[in-house]
C-alpha positions as CSV (number, residue, x, y, z in Angstrom):
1,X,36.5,74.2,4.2
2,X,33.2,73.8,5.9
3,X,32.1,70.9,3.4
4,X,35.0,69.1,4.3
5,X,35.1,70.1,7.7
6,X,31.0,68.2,7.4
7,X,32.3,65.2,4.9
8,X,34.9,64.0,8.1
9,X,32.4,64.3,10.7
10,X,29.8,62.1,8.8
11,X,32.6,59.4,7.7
12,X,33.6,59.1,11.2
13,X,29.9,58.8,12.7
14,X,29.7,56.3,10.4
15,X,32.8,54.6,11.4
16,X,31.5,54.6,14.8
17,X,28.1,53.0,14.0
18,X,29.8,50.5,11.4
19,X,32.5,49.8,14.3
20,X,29.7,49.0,17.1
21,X,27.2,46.9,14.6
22,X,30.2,44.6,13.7
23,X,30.1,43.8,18.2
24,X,26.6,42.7,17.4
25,X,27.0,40.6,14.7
26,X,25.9,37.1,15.2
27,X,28.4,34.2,15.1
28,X,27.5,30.0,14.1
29,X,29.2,27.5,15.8
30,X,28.4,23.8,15.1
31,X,29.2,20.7,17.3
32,X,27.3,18.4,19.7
33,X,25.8,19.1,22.8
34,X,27.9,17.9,25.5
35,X,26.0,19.0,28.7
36,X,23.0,20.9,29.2
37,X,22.2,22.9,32.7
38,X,19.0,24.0,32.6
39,X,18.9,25.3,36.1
40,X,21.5,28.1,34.4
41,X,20.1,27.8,31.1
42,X,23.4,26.9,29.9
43,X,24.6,24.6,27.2
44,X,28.3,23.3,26.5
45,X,28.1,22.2,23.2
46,X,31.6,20.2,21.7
47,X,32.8,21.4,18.2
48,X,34.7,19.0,15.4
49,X,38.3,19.7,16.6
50,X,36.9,18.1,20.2
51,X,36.9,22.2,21.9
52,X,34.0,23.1,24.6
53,X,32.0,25.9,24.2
54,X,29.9,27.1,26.6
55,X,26.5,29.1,25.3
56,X,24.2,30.8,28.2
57,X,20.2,31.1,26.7
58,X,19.7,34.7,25.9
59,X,15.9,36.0,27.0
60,X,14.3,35.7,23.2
61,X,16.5,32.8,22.1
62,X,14.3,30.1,19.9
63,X,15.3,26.1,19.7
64,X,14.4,24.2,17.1
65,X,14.2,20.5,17.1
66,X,12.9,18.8,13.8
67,X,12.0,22.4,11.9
68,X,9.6,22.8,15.3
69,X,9.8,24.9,18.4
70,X,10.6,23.2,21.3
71,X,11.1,24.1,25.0
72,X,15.4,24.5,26.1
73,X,14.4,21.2,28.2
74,X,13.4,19.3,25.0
75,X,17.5,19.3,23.8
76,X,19.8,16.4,24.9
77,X,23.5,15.7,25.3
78,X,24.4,14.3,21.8
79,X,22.4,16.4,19.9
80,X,24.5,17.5,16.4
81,X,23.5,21.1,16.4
82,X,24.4,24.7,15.1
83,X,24.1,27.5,17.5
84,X,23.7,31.2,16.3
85,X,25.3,33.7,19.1
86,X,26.4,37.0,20.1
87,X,28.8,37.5,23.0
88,X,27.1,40.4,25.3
89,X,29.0,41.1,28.4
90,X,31.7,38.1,28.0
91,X,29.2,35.6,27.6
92,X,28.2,33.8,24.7
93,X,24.2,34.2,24.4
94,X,22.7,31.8,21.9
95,X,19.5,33.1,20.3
96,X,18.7,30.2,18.2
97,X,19.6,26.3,18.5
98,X,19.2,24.3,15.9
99,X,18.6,20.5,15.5
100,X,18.0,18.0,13.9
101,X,16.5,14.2,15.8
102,X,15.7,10.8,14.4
103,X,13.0,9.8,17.0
């Protein structure tokens, strides 16, 4: 009785942990960047079926333009490009933007 009494405490603590990781999982969303803030380190990017989605910077995000690190100032409206997120709070917080720049 114990042992299974042991066996449903461990499947639901892992329920729980498996439950809460899936919050954290990151999300991709693709599009082009319609508006950048950078006084709210905000970008509203547009996707294929014409939607706005708005992504606020998170703290460690990286930006990649051209397979380089670039600076959140260095992106421009236009831009195609893919942003990884997580939604913290309500918000969407991008941690990496990608994209790609004929210059």
């Amino acid at each position: 009785m114990r042992k299974l009494q042991f066996g449903f405490l461990v499947m639901f603590a892992l329920a729980l942990i498996l439950g809460s990781a899936s919050q954290c999982l990151a999300e991709e969303s693709k599009g082009k960047i319609k508006t950048i803030m950078d006084d709210k380190n905000t970008l509203v990017m547009t996707d294929k079926d014409d939607k706005d989605h708005s992504f606020q910077l998170a703290p460690n995000a990286k930006i990649r333009l051209n397979n380089r690190d670039v600076a959140f100032t260095d992106l421009r409206a236009g831009d195609a490009v893919t942003v990884t997120w997580e939604e913290k709070n309500g918000r969407r917080l991008a941690t990496l933007i990608v994209t790609q720049r004929k210059e």
